[in-house]
Steps between C-alpha positions, in 0.01 A plus 500: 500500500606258214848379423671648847823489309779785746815674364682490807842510398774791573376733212841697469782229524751737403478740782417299784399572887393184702215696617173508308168425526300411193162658444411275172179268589123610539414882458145632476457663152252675320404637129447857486383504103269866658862671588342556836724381716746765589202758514340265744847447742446122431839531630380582877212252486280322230357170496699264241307212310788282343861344667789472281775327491811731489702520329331367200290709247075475548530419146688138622359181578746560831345780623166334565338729283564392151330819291663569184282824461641879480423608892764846497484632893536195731543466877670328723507477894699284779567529894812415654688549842867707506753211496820612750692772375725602738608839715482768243405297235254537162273250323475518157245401285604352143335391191657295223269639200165662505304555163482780399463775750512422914382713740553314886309641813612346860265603781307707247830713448629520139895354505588437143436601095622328207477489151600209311405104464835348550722645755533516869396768720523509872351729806646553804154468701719541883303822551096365450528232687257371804531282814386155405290477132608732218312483129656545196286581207575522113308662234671402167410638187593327092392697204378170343403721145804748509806328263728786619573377827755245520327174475712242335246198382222605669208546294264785514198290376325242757607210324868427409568440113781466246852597692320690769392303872286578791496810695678542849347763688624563867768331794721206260764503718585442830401752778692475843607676824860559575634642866804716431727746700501855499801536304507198245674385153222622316652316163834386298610521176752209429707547214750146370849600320655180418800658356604622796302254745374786683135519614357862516275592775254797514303537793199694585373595859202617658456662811930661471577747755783726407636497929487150515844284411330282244721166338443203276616178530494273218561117540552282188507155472503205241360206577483576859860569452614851611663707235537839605385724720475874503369804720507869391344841695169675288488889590241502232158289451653320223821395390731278247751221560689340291622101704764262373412174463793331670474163350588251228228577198674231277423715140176454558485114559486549900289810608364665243115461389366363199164298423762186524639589820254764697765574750406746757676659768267584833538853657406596852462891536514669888404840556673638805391807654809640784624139510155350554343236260150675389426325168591145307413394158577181284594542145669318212691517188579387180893577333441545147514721188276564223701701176518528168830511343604558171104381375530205662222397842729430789415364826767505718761623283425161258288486223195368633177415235180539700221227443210700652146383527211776527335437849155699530491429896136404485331196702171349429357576877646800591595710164780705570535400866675151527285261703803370722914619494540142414320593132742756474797235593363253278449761161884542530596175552275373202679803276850374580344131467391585157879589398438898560747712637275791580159709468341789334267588776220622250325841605526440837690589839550206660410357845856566675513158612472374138853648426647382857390173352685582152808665702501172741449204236707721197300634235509821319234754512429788293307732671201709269239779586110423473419698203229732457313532146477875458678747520450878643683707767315343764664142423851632493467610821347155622725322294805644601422544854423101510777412321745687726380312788520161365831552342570562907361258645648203265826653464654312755411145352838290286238362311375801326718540215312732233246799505233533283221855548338416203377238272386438152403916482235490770415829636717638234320366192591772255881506627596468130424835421395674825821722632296515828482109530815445398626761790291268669702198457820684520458632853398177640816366362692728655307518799591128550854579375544763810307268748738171366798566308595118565234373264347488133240706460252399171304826420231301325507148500389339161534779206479804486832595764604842528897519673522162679762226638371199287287487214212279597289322187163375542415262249267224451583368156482106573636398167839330550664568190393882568657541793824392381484741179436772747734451800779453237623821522461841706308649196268263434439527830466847568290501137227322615131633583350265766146654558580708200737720741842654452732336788725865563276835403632712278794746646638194716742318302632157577804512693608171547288392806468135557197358298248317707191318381288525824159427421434171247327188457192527709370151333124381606414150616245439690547164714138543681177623494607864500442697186796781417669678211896521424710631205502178353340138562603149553279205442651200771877495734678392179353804292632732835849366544543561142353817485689602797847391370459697154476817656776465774752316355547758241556751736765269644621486211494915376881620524312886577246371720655555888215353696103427479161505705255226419141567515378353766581339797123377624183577320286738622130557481381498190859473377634156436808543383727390787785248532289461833105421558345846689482254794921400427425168343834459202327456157823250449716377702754727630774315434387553112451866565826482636693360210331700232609860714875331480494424144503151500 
């Protein structure tokens, strides 16, 4: 096995129970191009020929494999021994992301289905288990040729070209054993009112018996210094809370989060079952507000201008998968280096530790669905069902500040005049709307927006001088074609929704050997800077322009048009980079 790298870090460091046992590492794995394997029970016995890596992609350099070539029905098999799990107690089995379909086996006994490349899925495996060894197999299947499953920049042709990269196919994320009670705290949703410096608390519980006297007990503290504390019966297996903050928030300047400050207060959750302690979790959060009041952006009941930069989340060895949590560390730092308050995290769900990285350090995060490319009845069901369950599992995270289901059109690629598409679009607005009423929802992000929060532009005019005339006022604005589209279809008037230009620039320059495309070229560093300055400045400058999204933060494959190298390497200094995104 080549380039041992391990992903041993807490995968969920939002909801966290001190014990876990990690099953990334070495796994036996196998192609199955025949679609044999089920028919055959490889999952009770089959002899494998290749070991992999977990949890990076066979199409990686990490994995040890390193085979960019369509392989659709892949396996995957591991031993391990039960850690502890107490009297009465379960083990479940979780997975970070599996693409595109899972099916898990342990002991030859099927425990889990899921559909969809992005999100988490977990079995409870308690009842298959054996004395001593137990085996856990995998058969994933991709759809490497079908562009109506949610894919994001995947390509469904062996070799990556234009804006489309490598395939993932199989385990990218984490997979891990976790002991846990009977009854447990299954999951929270933490909901921040500054205005009233109240935390809500909604609580979720597995395992509830209606005789049993069942509490909660919620500790919260501040940099290790206690705030408040609270505990509060649950006849039900869920229920809401709303806690005071009892402390000095200082408008904002003490406690509250931004990317400047990242404050965040630490919560300890107990689950007490007739007075006895069954269940603990770890948790955090972020105070803050994301609005928009009277047309204007606000963050935190300010106007706030967002200086995003479009982050693709791809690595040179491992593709989607970051080689080590310290990449993911270092891509944030090297964002807020670069003089960025935030990210567009660009047709992908994020690893979670990513945004406990961007909630930890400070940096906004707008959270966006893997698109698909076509669209029929089947998709919407994918799309939706996907999108639902990411919207869940990042909802938690300060960081995340924005929603975007769709961008640039794709799946929904006749939306200007298809009633069905534009339906489409709608309900996935709404959809997020009823999931998270506490932030912006952008129904199509670049042209082409059906009811939406902001109005998102995507523009790659690189002519200084045109910018300017453009971003001079809202109709100018709203009257350009980038692409050749409409930005609002017809029937969905402008309503005075902040203006945001949120993809731009994406200037080539190649600094080594690598060859690349990008919307526009620059010959040396001076030809760059220069380049670079002509298109931000004047959004800077735009008195209707509320915020942007530079293209790109790192290059990427055949792509070179990063403020980053693919292997994070600054084109210019940063401290450069960093004066040009403040203007000066």
């Amino acid at each position: 096995m080549t380039n041992p790298h391990l992903r041993n870090e807490y995968p969920r460091p939002q909801f966290v129970r001190d014990a876990w046992m990690s099953l990334n590492g070495e796994w036996e794995f196998e192609f199955d191009d025949q679609g044999i394997g089920e028919k055959e029970a490889w999952y009770a016995g089959h002899e494998f020929s290749w070991k992999i890596n977990v949890p990076f992609c066979y199409q990686s350099q990490l994995s040890g494999i390193g085979d960019p070539a369509a392989h659709d029905q892949v396996w995957y098999r591991r031993t391990f021994d039960v850690p502890e799990t107490g009297p009465s107690g379960r083990l479940l089995l979780h997975f970070g992301a599996v693409d595109y379909e899972a099916k898990v086996w342990v002991n030859g006994r099927l425990v889990a289905m899921h559909e969809g490349g992005h999100t988490p899925f977990t079995a409870d495996i308690t009842d298959v288990l054996a004395e001593g060894e137990n085996t856990v197999v995998v058969k994933a299947t991709d759809y490497s040729r079908d562009v109506s499953v949610p894919r994001g920049k995947q390509y469904w042709e062996d070799q990556s070209a234009g804006i489309f990269y490598t395939r993932t196919t199989g385990i990218w994320q984490s997979v891990w054993l976790e002991p846990v009670p009977e009854t447990r705290i299954d999951r929270i949703r933490l909901i921040p009112d500054i205005d009233k410096n109240d935390i809500g608390l909604e609580v979720f519980l597995s395992g509830h018996h209606a005789s049993a006297e069942v509490s909660l007990k919620a500790v919260i503290t501040f940099h290790g210094e206690f705030v408040t504390e609270d505990c509060y019966s649950l006849s039900q297996a869920s229920g809401r809370r709303v806690i005071h903050l009892d402390d000095f928030n200082d408008h904002g300047l003490g406690r509250w989060w931004t990317p400047e400050r990242p404050n965040l207060y630490d919560l300890e959750l107990t689950l007490l079952v007739d007075g006895t302690a069954v269940d603990t979790v770890q948790s955090y959060f972020g105070m803050r507000k994301i609005s928009v009041e009277a047309g204007k952006l606000h963050f935190n009941n300010r106007s706030y201008y967002m200086k995003l930069v479009l982050d693709q989340g791809y690595f040179p060895e491992g593709l989607l998968t970051a080689p080590s949590d310290d990449d993911l560390r270092r891509d944030v730092e090297l964002t807020k280096e670069m003089g960025f308050n935030g990210v567009r995290k660009h047709q992908k769900i994020e690893d979670p530790r990513y945004l406990y990285w961007a909630d930890k350090l400070g940096l906004l995060v707008w959270g966006e669905m893997a698109n698909a490319y076509e669209f029929t009845e089947s998709y919407v069901g994918r799309m939706t069902r996907e999108w639902m369950q990411a919207v869940e599992r990042d909802f938690n995270h300060p960081c995340i500040v924005a929603w975007v289901p769709l961008n640039e059109s794709w799946g929904v690629t006749n939306i200007i005049v298809d009633k069905q598409q534009q339906y489409h679009a709608l309900s996935l607005y709404h959809l997020t709307k009823s999931l998270d009423p506490t932030r912006p929802v952008i129904s199509n992000d670049g042209w082409e927006l059906v009811t939406t929060d902001l109005v998102t532009i995507h523009d790659y005019e690189w002519r200084k001088e045109a910018l300017e005339e453009r971003y001079a006022a809202v109709e100018s604005a709203l009257t350009v074609k980038p692409g050749n589209r409409m930005i609002l279809v017809p029937g969905f008037p402008y309503e005075g929704q902040p203006i945001l230009v949120t993809e731009f620039g994406g200037i080539s320059f190649k600094v080594n050997e690598w060859e690349g495309w990008g919307y526009s070229g620059a010959e040396n560093e001076e030809d760059f800077a220069l380049r670079l300055k002509n298109v931000i400045v004047p959004m800077l400058q735009s008195p209707v322009v509320q915020g942007f999204c530079y293209t790109q933060l790192t290059d990427v494959e055949q792509e070179i048009n990063g403020l980053l190298t693919y292997d994070r390497k600054p084109k210019l200094p940063l401290e450069t980079i960093r004066a040009i995104v403040a203007g000066s």
